[in-house]
C-alpha positions as CSV (number, residue, x, y, z in Angstrom):
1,X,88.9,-7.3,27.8
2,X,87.8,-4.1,29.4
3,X,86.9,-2.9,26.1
4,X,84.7,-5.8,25.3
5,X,83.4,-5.8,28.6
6,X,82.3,-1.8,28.0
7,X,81.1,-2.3,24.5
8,X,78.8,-5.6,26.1
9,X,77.7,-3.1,29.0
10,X,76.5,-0.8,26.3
11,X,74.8,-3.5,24.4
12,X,72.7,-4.7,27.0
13,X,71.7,-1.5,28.2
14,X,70.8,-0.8,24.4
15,X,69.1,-4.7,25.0
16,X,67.5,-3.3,28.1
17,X,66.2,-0.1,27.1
18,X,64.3,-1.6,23.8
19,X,63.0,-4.3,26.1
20,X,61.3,-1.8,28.4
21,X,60.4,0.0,25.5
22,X,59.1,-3.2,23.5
23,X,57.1,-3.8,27.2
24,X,55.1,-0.4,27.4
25,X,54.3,-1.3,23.6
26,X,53.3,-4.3,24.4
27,X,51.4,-3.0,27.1
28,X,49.4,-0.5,25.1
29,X,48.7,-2.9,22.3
30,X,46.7,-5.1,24.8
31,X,45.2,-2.4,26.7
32,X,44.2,-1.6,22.7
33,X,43.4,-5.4,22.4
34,X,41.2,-5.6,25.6
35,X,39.1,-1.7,24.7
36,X,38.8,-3.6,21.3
37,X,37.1,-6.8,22.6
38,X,35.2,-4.7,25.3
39,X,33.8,-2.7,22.2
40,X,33.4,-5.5,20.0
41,X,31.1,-7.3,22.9
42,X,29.3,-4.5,23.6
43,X,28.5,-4.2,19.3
44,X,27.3,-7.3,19.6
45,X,24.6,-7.6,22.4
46,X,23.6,-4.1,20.9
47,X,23.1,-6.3,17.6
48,X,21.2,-9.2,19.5
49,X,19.3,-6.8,21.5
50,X,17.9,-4.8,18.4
51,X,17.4,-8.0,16.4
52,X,14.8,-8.8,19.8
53,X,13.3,-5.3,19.4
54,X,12.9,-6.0,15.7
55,X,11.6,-9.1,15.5
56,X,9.0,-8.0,18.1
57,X,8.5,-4.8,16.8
58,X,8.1,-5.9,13.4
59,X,5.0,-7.0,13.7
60,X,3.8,-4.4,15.5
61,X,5.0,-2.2,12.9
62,X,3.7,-4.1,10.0
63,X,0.4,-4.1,11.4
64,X,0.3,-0.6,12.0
65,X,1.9,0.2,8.6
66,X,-1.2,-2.3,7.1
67,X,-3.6,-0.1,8.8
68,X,-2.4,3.5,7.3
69,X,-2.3,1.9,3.9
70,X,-6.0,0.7,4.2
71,X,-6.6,3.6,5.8
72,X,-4.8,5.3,2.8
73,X,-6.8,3.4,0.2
74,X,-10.3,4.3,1.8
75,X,-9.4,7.9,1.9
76,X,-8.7,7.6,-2.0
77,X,-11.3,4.8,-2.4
78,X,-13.7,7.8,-1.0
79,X,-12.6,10.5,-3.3
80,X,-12.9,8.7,-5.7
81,X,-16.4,7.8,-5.5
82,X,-17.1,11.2,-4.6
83,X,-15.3,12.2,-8.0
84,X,-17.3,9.3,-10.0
85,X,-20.9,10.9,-8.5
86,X,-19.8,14.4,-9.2
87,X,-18.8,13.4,-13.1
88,X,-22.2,11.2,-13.4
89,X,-24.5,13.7,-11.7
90,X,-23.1,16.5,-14.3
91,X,-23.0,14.8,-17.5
92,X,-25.6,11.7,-17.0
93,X,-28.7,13.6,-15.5
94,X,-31.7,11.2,-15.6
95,X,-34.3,12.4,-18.0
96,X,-36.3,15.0,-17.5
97,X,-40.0,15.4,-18.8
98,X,-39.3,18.9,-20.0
99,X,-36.6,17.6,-22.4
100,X,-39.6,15.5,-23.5
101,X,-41.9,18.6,-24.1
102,X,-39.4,19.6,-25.8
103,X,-38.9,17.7,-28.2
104,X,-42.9,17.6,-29.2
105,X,-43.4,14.2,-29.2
106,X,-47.3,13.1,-29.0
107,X,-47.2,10.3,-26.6
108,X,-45.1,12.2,-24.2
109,X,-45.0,10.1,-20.2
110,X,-45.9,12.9,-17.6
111,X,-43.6,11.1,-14.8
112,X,-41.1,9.5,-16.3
113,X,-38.1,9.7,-14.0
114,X,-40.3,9.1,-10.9
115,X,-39.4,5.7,-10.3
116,X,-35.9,5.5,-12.9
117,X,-32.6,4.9,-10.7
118,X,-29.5,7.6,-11.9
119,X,-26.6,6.0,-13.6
120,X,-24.7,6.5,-10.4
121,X,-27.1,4.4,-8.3
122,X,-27.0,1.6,-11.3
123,X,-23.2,1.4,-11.3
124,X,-23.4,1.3,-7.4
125,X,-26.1,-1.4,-7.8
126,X,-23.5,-3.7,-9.6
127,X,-20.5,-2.7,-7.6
128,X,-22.1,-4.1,-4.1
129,X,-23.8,-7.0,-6.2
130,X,-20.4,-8.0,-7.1
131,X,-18.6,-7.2,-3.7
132,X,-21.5,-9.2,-1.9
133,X,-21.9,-11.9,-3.4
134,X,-19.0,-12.8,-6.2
135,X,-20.7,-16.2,-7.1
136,X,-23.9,-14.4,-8.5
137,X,-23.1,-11.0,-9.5
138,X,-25.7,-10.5,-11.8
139,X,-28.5,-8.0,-11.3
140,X,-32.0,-8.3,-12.7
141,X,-32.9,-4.9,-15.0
142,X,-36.6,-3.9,-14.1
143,X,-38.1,-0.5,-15.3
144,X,-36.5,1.3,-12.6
145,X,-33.0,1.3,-14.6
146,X,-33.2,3.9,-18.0
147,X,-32.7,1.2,-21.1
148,X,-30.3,4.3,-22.4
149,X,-27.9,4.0,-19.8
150,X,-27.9,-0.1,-19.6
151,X,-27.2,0.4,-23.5
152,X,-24.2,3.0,-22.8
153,X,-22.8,0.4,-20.2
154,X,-23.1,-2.5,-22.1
155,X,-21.6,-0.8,-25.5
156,X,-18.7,0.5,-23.9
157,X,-17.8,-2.9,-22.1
158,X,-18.8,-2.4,-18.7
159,X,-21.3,-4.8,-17.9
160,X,-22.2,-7.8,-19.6
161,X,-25.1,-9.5,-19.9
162,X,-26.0,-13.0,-18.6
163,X,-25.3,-15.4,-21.2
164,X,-28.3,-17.1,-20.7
165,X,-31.0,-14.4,-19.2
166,X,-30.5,-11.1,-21.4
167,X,-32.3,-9.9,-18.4
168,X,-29.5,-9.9,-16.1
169,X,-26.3,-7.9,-16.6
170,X,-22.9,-7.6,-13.9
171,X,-20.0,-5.5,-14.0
172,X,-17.2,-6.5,-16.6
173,X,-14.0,-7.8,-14.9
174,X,-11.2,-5.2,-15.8
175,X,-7.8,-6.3,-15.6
């Protein structure tokens, strides 16, 4: 009996020393548990609070994002004019009455480019005719416009004329 009594001693204090040590692991898991939840709360209302930021940012940002890009495209809207006026003032020079001399003819005009518009002013002409009013983009050709230059726009499919007043002619839609 003594024996038993000994080996039972032993086994509970086997019994109590797991217990104590089961405990402290217990004990660290939910102090884990509890740094876990603490975390996992704080994550959140981080979330929530940026979701706030973002949806009131957002539009803010868009905004200011939509006015670089048009900002953007009138930069390179500008260039590019500046490009297209360069390229038409170099290679599509209105005539001049020396190239008419020239060429010897008999019924020579003294002024002829006094009152004609340069190809860049005619495409400009069509451009704000079409911008301003989209309904009626035509524009009437007088003698200010060089018929050489309304034949080069037409024949290369950049205006069109009116179908019913050969007059008239607008920019071609380009797609």
């Amino acid at each position: 009996m003594l024996k038993l009594c000994s080996e039972l001693e032993m086994i509970a204090a086997c019994c109590k020393a797991k217990k104590s040590n089961l405990m402290e692991t217990h004990e660290r898991e939910q102090t884990w548990l509890e740094k876990r939840k603490e975390v996992l709360i704080a994550a959140t209302n981080h979330v929530e609070r940026l979701k706030i930021e973002r949806e009131t940012l957002s539009e803010h940002s868009v905004l200011l994002d939509t006015k670089k890009k048009i900002e953007k495209m009138k930069h390179y809207q500008d260039d590019l004019m500046e490009t297209l006026e360069d390229i038409l003032e170099n290679h599509f020079p209105l005539p001049t009455s020396e190239a008419n001399a020239s060429k010897k003819k008999k019924n020579a005009l003294p002024d002829l480019n006094a009152n004609l518009i340069s190809l860049n002013e005619i495409l400009e002409l069509l451009m704000n005719k079409t911008l301003e009013t989209p309904h009626d983009p035509y524009v009437t050709i007088d003698e200010k416009f060089w018929q050489p230059y309304v034949e080069m726009l037409l024949r290369y499919s950049i205006a069109v004329r009116h179908p019913e007043n050969n007059v008239k002619i607008r920019l071609e839609t380009f797609c």
